[in-house]
C-alpha positions in Angstrom: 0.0 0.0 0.0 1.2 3.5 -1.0 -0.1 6.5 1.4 0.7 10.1 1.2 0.4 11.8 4.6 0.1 15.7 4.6 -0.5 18.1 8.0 -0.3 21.6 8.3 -3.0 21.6 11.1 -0.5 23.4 13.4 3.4 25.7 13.2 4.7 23.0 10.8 4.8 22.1 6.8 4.4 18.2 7.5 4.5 15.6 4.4 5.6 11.5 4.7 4.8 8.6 2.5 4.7 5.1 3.6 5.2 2.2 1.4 4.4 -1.3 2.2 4.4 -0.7 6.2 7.9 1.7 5.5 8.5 5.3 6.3 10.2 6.1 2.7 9.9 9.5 2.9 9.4 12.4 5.9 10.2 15.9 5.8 8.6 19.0 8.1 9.2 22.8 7.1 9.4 25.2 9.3 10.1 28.6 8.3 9.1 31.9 7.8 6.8 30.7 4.3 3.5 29.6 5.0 1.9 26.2 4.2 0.2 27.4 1.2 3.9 28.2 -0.4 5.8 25.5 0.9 2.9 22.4 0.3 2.6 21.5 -2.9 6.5 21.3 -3.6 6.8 19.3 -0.6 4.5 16.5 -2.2 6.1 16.7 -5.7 9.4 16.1 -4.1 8.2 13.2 -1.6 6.4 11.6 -4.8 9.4 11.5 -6.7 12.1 10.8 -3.5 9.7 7.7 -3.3 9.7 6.4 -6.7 6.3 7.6 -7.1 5.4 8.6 -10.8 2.2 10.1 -9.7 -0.3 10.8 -7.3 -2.5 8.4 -9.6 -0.4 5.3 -8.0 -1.6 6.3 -4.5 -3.5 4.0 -2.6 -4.7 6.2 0.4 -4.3 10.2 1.1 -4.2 10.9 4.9 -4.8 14.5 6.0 -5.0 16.0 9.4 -8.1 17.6 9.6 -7.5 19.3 13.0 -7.9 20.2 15.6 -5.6 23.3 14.8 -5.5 26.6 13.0 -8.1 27.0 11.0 -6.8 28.5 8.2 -3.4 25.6 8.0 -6.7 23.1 8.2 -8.5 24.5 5.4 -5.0 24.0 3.2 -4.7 20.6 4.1 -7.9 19.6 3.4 -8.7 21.9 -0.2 -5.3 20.3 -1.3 -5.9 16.9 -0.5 -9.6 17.3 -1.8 -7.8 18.4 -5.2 -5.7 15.9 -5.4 -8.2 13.4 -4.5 -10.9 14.3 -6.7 -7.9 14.5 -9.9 -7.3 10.6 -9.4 -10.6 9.2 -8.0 -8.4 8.3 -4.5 -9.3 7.5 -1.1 -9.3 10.0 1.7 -7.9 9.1 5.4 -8.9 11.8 8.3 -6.4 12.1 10.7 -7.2 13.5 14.1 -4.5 15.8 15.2 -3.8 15.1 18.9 -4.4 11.7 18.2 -0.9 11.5 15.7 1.1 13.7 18.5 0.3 11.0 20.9 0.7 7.9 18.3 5.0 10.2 17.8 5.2 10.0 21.5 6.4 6.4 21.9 5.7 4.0 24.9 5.1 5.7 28.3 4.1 4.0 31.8 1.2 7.0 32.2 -0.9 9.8 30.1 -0.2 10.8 26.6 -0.8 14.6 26.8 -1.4 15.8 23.7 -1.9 19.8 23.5 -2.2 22.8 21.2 -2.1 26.1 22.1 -5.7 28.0 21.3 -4.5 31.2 23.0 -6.4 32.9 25.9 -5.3 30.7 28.4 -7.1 27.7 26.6 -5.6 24.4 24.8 -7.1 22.2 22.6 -6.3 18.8 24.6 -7.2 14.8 24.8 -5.5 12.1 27.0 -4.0 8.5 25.7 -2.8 5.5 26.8 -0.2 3.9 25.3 -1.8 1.2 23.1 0.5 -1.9 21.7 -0.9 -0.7 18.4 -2.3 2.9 18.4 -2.7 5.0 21.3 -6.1 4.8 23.8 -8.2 7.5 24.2 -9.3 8.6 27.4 -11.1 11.4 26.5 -12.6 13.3 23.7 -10.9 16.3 22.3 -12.0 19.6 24.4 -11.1 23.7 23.8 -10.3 23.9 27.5 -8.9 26.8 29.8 -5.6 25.0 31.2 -6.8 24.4 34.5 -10.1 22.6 33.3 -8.0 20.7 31.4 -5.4 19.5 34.8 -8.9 18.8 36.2 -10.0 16.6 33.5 -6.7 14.1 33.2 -6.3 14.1 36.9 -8.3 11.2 36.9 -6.5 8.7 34.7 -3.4 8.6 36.2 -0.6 10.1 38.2 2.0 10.9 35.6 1.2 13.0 32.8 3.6 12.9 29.3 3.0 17.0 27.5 3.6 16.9 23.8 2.5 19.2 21.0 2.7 23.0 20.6 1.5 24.0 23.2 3.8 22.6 25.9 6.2 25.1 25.4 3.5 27.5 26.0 2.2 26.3 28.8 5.1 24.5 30.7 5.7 27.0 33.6 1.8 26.7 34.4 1.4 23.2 34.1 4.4 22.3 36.2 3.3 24.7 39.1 -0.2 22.5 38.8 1.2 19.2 38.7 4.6 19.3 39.5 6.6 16.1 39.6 3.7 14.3 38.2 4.2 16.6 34.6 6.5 15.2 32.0 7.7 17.5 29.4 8.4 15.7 25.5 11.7 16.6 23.8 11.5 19.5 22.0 11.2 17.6 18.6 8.1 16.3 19.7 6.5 19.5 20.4 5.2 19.0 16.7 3.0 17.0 15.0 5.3 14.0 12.7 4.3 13.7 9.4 5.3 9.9 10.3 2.6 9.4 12.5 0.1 10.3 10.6 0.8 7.6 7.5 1.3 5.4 10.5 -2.3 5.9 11.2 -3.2 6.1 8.0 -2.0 2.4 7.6 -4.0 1.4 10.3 -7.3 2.7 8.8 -10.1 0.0 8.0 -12.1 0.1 4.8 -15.1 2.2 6.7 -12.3 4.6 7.9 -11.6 6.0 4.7 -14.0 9.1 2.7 -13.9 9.9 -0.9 -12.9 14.1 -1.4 -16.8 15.2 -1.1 -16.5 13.8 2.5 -13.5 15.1 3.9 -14.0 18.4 6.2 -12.3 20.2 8.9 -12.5 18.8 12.2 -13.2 22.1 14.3 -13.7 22.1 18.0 -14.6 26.4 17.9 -16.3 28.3 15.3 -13.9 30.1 13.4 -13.2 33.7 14.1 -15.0 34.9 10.9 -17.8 32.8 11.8 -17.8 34.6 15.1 -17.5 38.3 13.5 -20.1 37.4 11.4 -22.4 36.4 14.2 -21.7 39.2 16.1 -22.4 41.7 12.8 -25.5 40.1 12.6 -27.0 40.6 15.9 -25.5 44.3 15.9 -28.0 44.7 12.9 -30.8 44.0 14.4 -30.5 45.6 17.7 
């Protein structure tokens, strides 16, 4: 099986291709060019560093779908929708937190996956280690921190942070939990393009959407949904 993984749900450019249960090909930008710039030249040179003639010889596309910014979503998912609908091929939605946690390895405790969503909040889940693919423990939440430290307080005592937002929030969450907080390396503060071809391979025949199906995964309405909500009831005050 040939899969094409592509993220740029959070700070990083994120493209891998698996071939045959093999990690051929992985490469994450990050740089002062946005996603839209450094995308599509990412997959054109992860098809061809993989002996890949075309997308047309793809068996699955995985694409985070979020959570994440909203905007790096909506590239992921119009490009992957493109290059779907070009070549007829199957779609795999990846949850975000859910590939941070699959990158994090084995841990005795709680995979922590978190992003920062600003204002003192964090999009956040809990895992288990699984001997396959990580647990979940919870669904994924738009949380202020603390309501978060509430929430995976109750499935265990030792807590693994990973994703963007742990640098963020690190001070904060060690002066909540303190020994009982465990901070990832900094590599795995982002999301592995790995991971998420990992999952991909995983996916069962029910798991997989053709490009009409595939939409953002957003835990918040958008801020132009909000401004337009708000314009709306100014106008009939």
């Amino acid at each position: 099986m040939k899969i094409l993984a592509i993220d740029t749900s959070g700070p990083v450019c994120g493209v891998a291709v698996m071939k045959d249960g093999a990690i051929v090909h992985e490469a994450a930008a990050i740089n002062k060019m946005t996603h839209s710039v450094n995308l599509l030249p990412m997959i054109d040179t992860a098809l061809q560093a993989s002996g890949i003639a075309s997308v047309a010889e793809l068996d699955r596309i995985a694409c985070v779908v979020g959570p994440g910014s909203f905007t790096g979503v909506r590239i992921g998912v119009s490009t992957v929708k493109g290059l779907a609908h070009a070549h007829g091929t199957l779609c795999v939605p990846v949850n975000a937190l859910e590939a941070m946690a699959a990158g994090a390895g084995e841990f005795a405790g709680v995979i922590c996956p978190i992003q920062d969503a600003r204002a003192g909040q964090v999009y956040g889940a809990a895992f288990s280690g699984g001997n396959v693919r990580p647990e979940r423990l919870m669904h994924d939440a738009p949380l202020k921190l603390e309501e978060y430290v509430d929430t995976i307080r109750s499935f265990g005592d030792r807590f693994l942070f990973v994703g963007d937002g742990m640098p963020v929030h690190r001070a904060r969450l060690q002066a909540l939990l303190g020994d009982a907080a465990v901070f990832a390396q900094p590599q795995l503060a982002f999301l592995r393009p790995a991971s998420v071809a990992y999952l991909a391979s995983l996916a069962e025949e029910k798991d997989t959407v053709d490009y009409l199906s595939l939409e953002p995964l957003y835990l918040r309405a958008p801020n132009a949904a909000l401004n337009k909500k708000l314009t709306e009831a100014a106008r009939h005050e």
